[in-house]
C-alpha positions in Angstrom: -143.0 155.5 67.7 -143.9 154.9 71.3 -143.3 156.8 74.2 -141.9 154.4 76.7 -141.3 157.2 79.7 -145.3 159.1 78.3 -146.9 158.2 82.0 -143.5 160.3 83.8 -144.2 164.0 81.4 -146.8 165.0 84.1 -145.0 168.8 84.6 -145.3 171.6 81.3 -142.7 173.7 80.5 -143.1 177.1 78.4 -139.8 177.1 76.3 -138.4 180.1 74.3 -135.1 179.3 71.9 -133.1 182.2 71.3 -133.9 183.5 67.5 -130.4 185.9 67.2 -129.9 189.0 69.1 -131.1 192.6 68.5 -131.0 196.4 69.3 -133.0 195.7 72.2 -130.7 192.2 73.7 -131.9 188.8 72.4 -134.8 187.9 70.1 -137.0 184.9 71.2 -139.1 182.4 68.7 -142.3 181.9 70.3 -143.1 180.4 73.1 -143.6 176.2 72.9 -145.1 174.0 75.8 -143.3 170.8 76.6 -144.4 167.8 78.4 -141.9 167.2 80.7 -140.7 165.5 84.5 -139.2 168.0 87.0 -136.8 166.5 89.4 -136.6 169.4 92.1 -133.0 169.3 93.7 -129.4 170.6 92.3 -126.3 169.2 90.5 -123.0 170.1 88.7 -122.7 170.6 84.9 -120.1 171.7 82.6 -121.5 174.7 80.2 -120.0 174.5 76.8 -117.2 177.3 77.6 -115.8 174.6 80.2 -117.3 176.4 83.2 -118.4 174.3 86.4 -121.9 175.8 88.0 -124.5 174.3 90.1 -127.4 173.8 87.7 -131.1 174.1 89.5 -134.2 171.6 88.6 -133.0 169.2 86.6 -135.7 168.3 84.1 -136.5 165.0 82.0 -138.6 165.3 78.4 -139.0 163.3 75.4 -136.2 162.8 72.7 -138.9 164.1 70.3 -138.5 167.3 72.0 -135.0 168.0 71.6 -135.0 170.3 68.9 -137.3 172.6 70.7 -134.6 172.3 73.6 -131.6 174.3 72.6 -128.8 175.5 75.0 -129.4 179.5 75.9 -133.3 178.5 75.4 -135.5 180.5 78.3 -137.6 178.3 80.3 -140.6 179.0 82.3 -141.3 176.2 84.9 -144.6 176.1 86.4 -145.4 178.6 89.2 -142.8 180.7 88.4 -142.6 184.1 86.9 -138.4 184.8 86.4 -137.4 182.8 83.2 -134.8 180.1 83.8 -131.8 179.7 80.7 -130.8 176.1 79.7 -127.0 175.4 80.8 -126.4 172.0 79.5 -128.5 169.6 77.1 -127.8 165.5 77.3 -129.6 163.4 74.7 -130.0 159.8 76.0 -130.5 157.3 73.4 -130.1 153.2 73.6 -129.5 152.6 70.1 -130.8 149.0 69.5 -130.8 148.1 73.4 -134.5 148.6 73.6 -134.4 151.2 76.7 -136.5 154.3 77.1 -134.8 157.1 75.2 -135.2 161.0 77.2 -133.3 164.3 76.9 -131.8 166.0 80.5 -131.6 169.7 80.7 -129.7 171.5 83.1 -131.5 174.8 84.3 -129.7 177.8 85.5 
């Protein structure tokens, strides 16, 4: 399967999905790099308690990536050194239309 978007993942992200939680706060699998598109800038999302918050760097990656991309997932963007947490998750898929499928996370 082709990656219509491929030329547009020019950004790597260092992702970490939560594992469970422990005597020590939350266990982490390890660490997976995604090819990705950061889109700098801010927006509104709705987490999955039904809260509103103002989500930071909105990033674009393949569909073939979205199991790697859960919700509560730590993620390291380039050039930073605080881990960010995934708010929201939104798989876009055409179905038969032909268009380029992509999954949108929401960063905190």
């Amino acid at each position: 399967m082709s990656d219509d978007l491929g030329a547009f993942w020019v950004h790597t992200i260092t992702v970490q999905p939560r594992a469970g939680s422990g005597a020590n706060g939350k266990i982490r699998t390890d660490p997976v790099e995604v090819s990705c598109f950061i889109d700098g800038g801010t927006k509104t999302v709705w987490t999955t308690n039904g809260e509103v918050i103002v989500a930071a760097a909105p990033v674009y990656a393949p569909v073939s990536a979205a199991s790697v991309l859960p919700i509560g997932a730590a993620v390291l963007l380039p050039g930073e050194t605080k881990p960010r947490q995934i708010v929201a998750v939104t798989v876009h898929t055409s179905g038969g239309l032909g268009l380029p499928d992509h999954v949108e996370l929401a960063l905190t």
